[in-house]
DRENLUM-961565 format. One record per residue (C-alpha): residue in three letters; x, z, y. Coordinates in nm, 4 decimals. Example, Ala and Ser with C-alpha at 12.3 -4.5 7.8 and 13.67 -1.06 7.14 Angstrom:
residues 2
<"ALA", <1.2300, 0.7800, -0.4500>>
<"SER", <1.3670, 0.7140, -0.1060>>
END
This chain:
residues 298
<"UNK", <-2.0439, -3.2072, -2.9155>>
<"UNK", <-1.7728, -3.3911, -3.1220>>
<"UNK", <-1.5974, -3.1030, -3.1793>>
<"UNK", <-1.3813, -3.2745, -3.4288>>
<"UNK", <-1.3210, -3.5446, -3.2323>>
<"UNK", <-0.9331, -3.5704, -3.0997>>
<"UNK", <-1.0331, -3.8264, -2.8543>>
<"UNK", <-1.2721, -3.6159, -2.6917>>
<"UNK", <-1.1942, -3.2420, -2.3906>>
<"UNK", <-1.5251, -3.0560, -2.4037>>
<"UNK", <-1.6350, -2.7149, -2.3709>>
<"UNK", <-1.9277, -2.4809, -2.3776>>
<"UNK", <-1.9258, -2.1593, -2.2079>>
<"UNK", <-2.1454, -1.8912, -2.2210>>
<"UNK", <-2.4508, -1.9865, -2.4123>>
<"UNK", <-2.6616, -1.6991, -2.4949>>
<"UNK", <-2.7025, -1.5682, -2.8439>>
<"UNK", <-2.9451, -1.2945, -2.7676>>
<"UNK", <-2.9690, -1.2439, -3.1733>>
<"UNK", <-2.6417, -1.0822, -3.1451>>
<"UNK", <-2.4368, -0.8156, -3.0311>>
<"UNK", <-2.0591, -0.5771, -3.0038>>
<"UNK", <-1.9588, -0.5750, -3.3574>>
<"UNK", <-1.9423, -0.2336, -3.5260>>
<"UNK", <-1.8847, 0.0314, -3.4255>>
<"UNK", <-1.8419, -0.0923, -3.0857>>
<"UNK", <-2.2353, -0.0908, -2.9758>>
<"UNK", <-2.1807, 0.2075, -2.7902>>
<"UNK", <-1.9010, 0.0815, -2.5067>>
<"UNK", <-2.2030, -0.1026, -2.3598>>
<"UNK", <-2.3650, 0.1782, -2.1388>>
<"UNK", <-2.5908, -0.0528, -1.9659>>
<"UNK", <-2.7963, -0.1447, -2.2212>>
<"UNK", <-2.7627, 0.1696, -2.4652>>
<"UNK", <-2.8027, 0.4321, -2.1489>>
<"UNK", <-2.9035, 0.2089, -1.8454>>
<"UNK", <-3.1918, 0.0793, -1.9776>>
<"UNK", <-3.3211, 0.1899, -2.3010>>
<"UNK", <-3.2722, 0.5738, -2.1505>>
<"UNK", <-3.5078, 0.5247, -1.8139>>
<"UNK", <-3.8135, 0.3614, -1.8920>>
<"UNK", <-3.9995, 0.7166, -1.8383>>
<"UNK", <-3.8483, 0.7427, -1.4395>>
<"UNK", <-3.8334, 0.3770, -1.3778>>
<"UNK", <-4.0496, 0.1950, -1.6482>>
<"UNK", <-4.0390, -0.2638, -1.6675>>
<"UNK", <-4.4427, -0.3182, -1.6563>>
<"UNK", <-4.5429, -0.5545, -1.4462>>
<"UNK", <-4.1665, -0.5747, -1.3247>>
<"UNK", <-3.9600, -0.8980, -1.3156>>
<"UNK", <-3.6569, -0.8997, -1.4555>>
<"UNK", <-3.3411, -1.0953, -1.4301>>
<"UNK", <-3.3145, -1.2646, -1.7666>>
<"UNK", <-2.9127, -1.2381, -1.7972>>
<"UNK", <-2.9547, -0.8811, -1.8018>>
<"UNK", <-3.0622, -0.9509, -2.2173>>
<"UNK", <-2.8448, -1.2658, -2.2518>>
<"UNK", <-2.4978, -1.1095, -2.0836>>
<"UNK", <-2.4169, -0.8861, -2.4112>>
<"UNK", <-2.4047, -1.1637, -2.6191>>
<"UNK", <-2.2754, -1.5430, -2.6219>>
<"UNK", <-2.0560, -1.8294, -2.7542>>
<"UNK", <-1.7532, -2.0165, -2.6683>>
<"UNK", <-1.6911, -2.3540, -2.8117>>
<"UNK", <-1.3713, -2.5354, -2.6661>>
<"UNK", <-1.2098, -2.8401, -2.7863>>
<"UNK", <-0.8437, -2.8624, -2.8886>>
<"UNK", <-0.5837, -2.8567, -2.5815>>
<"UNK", <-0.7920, -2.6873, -2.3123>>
<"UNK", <-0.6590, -2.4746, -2.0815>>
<"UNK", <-0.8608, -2.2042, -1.9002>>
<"UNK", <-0.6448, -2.1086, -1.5445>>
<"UNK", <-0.6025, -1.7577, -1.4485>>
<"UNK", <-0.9183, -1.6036, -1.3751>>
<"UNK", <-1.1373, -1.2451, -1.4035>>
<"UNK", <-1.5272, -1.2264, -1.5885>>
<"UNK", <-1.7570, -1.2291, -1.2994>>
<"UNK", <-1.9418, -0.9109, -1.1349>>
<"UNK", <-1.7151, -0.6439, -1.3134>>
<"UNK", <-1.8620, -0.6298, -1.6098>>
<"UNK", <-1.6084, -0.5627, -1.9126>>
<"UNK", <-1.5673, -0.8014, -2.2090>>
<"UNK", <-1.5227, -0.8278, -2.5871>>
<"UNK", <-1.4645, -1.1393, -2.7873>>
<"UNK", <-1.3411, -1.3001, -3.1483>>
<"UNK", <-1.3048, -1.6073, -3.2729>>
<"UNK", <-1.4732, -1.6828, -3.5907>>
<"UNK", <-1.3299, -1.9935, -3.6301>>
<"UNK", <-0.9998, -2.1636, -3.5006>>
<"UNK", <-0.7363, -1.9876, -3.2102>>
<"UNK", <-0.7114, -1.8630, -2.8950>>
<"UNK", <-0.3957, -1.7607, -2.7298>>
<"UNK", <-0.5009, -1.5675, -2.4757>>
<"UNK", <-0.3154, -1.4249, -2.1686>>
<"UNK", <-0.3472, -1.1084, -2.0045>>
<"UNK", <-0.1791, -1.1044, -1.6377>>
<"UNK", <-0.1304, -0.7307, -1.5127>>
<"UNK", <0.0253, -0.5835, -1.2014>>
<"UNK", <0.3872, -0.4898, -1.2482>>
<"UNK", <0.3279, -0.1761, -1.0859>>
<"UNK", <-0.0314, -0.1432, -1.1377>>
<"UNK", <-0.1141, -0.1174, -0.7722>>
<"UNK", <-0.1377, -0.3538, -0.4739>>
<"UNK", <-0.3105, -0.2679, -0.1221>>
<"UNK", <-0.6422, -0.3294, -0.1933>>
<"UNK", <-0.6860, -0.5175, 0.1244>>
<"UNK", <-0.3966, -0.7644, -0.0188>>
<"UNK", <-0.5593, -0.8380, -0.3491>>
<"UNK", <-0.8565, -1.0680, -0.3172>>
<"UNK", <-0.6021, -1.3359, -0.1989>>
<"UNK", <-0.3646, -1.2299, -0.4387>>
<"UNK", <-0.5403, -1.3006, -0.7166>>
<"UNK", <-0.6836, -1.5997, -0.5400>>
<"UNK", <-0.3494, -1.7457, -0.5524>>
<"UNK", <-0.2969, -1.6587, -0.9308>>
<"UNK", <-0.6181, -1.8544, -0.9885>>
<"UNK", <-0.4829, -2.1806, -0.8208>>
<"UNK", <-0.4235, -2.4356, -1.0591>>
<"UNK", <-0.1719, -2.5936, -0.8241>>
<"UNK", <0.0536, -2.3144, -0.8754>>
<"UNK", <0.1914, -2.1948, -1.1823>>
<"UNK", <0.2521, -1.8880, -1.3468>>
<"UNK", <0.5766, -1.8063, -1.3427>>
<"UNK", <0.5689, -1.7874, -0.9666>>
<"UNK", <0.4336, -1.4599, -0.9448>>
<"UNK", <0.6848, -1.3094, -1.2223>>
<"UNK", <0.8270, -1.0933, -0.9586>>
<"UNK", <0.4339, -0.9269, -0.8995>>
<"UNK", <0.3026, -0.9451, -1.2623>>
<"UNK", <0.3773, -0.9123, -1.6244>>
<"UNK", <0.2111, -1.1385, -1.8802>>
<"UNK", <0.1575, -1.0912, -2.2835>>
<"UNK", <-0.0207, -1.3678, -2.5038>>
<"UNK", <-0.1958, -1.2420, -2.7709>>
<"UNK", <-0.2302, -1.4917, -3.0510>>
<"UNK", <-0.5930, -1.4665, -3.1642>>
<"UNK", <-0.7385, -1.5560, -3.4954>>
<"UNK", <-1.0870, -1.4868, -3.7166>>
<"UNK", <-1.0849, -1.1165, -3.7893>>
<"UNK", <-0.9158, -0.9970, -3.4624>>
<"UNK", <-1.1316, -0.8801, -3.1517>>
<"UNK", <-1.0103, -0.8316, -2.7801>>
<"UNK", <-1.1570, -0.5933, -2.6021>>
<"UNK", <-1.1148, -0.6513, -2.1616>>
<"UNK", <-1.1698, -0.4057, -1.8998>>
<"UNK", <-1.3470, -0.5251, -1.5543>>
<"UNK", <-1.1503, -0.7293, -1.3498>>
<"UNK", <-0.8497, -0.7975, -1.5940>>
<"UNK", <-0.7215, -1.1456, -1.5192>>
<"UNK", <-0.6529, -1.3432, -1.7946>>
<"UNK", <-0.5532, -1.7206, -1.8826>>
<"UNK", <-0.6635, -1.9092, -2.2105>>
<"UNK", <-0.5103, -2.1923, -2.4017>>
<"UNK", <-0.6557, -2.3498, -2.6907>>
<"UNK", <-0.4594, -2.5236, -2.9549>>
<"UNK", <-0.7175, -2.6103, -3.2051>>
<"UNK", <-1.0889, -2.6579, -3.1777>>
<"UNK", <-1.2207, -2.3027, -3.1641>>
<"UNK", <-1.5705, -2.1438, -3.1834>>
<"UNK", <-1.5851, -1.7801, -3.0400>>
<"UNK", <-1.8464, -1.5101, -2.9958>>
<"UNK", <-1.8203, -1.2680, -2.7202>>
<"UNK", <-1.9966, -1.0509, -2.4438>>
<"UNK", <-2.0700, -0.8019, -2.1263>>
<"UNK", <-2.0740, -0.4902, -2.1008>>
<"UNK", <-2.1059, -0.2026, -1.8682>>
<"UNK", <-1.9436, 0.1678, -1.8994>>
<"UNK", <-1.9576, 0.4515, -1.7016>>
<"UNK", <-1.5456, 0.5393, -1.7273>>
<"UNK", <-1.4677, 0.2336, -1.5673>>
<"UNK", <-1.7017, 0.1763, -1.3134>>
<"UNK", <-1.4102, 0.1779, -1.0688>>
<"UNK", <-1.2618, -0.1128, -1.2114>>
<"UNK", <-1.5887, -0.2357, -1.1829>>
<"UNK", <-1.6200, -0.1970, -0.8379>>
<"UNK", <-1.3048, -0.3489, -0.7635>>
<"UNK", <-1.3667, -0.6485, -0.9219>>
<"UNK", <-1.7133, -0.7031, -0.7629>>
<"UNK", <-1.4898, -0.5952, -0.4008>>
<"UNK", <-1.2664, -0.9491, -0.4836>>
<"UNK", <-1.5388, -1.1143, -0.5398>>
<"UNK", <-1.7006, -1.0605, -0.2006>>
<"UNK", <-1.4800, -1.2702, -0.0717>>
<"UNK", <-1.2915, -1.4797, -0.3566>>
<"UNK", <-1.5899, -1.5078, -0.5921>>
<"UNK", <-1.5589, -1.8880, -0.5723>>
<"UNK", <-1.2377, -1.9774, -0.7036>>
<"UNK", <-1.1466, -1.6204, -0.8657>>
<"UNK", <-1.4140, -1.6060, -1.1662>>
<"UNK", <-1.6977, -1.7597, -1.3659>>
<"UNK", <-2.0348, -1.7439, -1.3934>>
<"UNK", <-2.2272, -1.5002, -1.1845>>
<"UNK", <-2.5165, -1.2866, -1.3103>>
<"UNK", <-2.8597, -1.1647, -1.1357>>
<"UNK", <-2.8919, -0.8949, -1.3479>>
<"UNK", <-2.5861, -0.6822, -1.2295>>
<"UNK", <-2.7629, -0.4794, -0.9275>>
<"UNK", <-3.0469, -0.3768, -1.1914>>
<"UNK", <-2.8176, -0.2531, -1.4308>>
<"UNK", <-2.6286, -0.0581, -1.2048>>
<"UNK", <-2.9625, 0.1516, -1.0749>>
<"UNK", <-3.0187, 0.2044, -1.3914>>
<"UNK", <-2.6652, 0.3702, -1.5089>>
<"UNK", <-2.7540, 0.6130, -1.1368>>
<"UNK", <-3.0920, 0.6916, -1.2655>>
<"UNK", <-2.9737, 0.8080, -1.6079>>
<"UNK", <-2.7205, 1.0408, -1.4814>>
<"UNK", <-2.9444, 1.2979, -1.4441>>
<"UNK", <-3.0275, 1.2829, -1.8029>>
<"UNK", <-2.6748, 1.2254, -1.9491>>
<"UNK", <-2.5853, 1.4699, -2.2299>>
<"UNK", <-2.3409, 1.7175, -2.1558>>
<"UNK", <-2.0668, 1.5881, -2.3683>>
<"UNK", <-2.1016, 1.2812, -2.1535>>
<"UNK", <-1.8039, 1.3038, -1.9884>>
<"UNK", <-1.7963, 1.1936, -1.5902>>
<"UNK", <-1.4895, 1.1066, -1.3823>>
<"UNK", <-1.4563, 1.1398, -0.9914>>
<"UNK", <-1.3268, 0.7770, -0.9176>>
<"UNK", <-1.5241, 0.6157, -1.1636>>
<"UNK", <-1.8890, 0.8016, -1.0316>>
<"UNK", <-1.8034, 0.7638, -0.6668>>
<"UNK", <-1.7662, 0.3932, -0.7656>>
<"UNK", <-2.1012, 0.2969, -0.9485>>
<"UNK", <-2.2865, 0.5110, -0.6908>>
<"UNK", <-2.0942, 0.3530, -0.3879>>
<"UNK", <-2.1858, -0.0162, -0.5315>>
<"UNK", <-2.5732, 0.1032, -0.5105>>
<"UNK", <-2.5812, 0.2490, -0.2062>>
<"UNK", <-2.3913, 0.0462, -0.0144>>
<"UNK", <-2.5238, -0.2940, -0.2623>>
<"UNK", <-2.5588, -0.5308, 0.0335>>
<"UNK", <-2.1641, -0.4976, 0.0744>>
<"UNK", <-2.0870, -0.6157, -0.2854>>
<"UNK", <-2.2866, -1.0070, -0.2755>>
<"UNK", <-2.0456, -1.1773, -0.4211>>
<"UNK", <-1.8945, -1.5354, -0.2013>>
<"UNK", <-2.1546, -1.7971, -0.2497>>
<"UNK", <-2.4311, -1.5996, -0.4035>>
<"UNK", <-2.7821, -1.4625, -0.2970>>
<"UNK", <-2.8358, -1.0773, -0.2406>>
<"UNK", <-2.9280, -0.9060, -0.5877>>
<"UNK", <-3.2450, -0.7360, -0.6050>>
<"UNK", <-3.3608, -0.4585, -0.7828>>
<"UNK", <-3.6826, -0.3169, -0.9133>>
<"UNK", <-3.5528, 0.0595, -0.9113>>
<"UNK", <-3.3410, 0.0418, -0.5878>>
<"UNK", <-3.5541, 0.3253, -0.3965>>
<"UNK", <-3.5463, 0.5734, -0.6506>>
<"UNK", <-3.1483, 0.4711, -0.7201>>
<"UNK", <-3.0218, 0.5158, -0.4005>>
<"UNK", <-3.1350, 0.8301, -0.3590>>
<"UNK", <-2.9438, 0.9786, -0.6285>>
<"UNK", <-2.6593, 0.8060, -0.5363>>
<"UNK", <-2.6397, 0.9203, -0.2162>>
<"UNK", <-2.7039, 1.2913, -0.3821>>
<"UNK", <-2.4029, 1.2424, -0.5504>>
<"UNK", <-2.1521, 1.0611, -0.2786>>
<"UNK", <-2.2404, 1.3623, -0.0101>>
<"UNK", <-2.1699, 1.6280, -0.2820>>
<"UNK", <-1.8309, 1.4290, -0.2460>>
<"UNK", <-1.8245, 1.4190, 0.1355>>
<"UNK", <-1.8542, 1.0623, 0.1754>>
<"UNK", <-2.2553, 1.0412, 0.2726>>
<"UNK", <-2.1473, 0.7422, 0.4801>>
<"UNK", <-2.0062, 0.3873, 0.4191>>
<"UNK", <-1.6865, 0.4728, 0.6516>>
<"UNK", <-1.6130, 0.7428, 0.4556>>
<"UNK", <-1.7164, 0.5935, 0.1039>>
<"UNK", <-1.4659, 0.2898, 0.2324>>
<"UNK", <-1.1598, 0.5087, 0.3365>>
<"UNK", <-1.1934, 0.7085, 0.0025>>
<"UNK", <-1.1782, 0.4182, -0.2157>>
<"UNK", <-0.8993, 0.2587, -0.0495>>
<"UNK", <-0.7098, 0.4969, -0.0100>>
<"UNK", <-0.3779, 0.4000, -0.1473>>
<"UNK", <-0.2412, 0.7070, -0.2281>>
<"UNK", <-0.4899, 0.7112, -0.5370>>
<"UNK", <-0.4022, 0.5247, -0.8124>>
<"UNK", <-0.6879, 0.2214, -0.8441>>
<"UNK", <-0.6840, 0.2005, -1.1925>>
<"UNK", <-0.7304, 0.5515, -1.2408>>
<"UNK", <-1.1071, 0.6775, -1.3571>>
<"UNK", <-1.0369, 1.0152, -1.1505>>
<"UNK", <-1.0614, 1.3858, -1.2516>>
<"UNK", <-1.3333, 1.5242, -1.4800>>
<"UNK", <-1.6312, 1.6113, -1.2676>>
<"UNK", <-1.9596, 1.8492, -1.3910>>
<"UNK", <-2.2716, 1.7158, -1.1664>>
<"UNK", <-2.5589, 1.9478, -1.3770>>
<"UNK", <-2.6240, 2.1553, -1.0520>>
<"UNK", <-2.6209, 1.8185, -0.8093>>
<"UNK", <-2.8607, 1.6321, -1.0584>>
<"UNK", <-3.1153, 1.8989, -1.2281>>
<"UNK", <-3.3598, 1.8524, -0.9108>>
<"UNK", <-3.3966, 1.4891, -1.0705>>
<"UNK", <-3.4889, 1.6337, -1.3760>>
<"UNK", <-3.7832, 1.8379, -1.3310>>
END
């Protein structure tokens, strides 16, 4: 791709290295894979099953930019959260935060659509936001949360290796990114991936067979169970439905678990998560679900 060659802009995003993974000792923020999957083949086994094949090729891929490109304001696509290191070259990457860490949730999507315009610039919004550039290099590694918006410039030729992942503590950042993207998906992120819906099911299946010292947190369970049972609400602007193989089985324990909270309907699911007296980037109170749950176990 001329990647030495000044006279030359060119990019490639996102091309899977399968091969690879987080680097050590970092395998174990990706709870999709680790838990999701590899822990629910006995309830919900893949034979005979098709599956989406980003759900293997998410968790792992390269970046290759020429010198002098600039990447505009934007979030990873379907709430996932993301690691990444150069290994050769630099990156001086931008993360763009709320000021206060809050905005009405109904305000946001075009928010952060207007961030994301490359006809307006950055220092617009420095009344609403606070930006830091962190000056990456070989040897350092950046590790995202869903949704965090985030601008890229690259000075020199650069080869990085990155990828998804999913984690139960912030599954309500998760949902709120996959929320802007219901209606801003088009102009606020990147790629989209099939295998989002079937990951989710899976991280609700396994939660009646998470270890005890696996720690759940209100706001954070209320949102990975809301975004299966209520799935058709979270298609993200210009994209088909996501299916999934386990849905049936899924939504039942979601529900379970969103009427042991009160909310065993989409009104009430709705009003509790945007309610803006709680603090959307908060993963919630510690929460014990054992007696809710065993009945899936047995």
């Amino acid at each position: 791709m001329d990647i030495d060659n000044p006279g030359v802009l060119r990019a490639a995003l996102d091309f899977p290295l399968p091969q690879c993974g987080p680097p050590s000792p970092f395998e174990k923020l990706d709870d999709g894979l680790r838990i999701g999957w590899a822990q629910t083949q006995t309830a919900a086994g893949v034979n005979n099953t098709m599956i989406p094949g980003d759900v293997w090729t998410v968790g792992s891929w390269g970046l290759a930019h020429h010198a002098g490109i600039l990447t505009y304001p934007k979030h990873d696509a379907d709430g996932a959260g993301s690691f990444l290191f150069p290994l050769s070259g630099i990156k001086n990457w931008t993360i763009v935060a709320l000021k206060d860490g809050y905005m009405p949730r109904n305000k946001l999507p075009q928010f952060l659509a207007n961030l994301s315009n490359p006809d307006m610039l950055l220092s617009e919004f420095q009344d609403n936001v606070d930006a830091q550039t962190i000056h990456l290099r070989p040897g350092d590694l950046l590790i995202m949360p869903p949704g965090q918006i985030h601008t890229v410039y690259t000075p020199v030729a650069s080869f990085c290796r990155g990828g998804h992942f999913f984690n139960y503590d912030t599954m309500h950042l998760t949902e709120l990114s996959r929320f802007v993207d219901t209606t801003k998906g088009s102009c606020v992120t990147n790629q989209a991936h099939a295998g989002t819906l079937e990951t989710l099911c899976r991280l609700v299946i396994a939660l009646p067979i998470l270890p005890s010292t696996r720690k759940l947190y209100k706001r954070a369970l209320i949102s990975l169970c809301g975004m299966v049972a209520h799935h058709t609400k979270y298609t993200a602007e210009g994209q088909p439905k996501q299916e999934s193989q386990t849905i049936a089985l899924a939504e039942e324990i979601a529900n379970a678990v969103l009427a042991h909270f009160g909310l065993d309907s989409y009104e009430l699911y709705y009003e509790f998560i945007s309610n803006h007296c709680e603090d959307m980037l908060n993963r919630g109170d510690e929460v014990q679900m054992y007696d809710v749950l065993r009945h899936y176990t047995q």
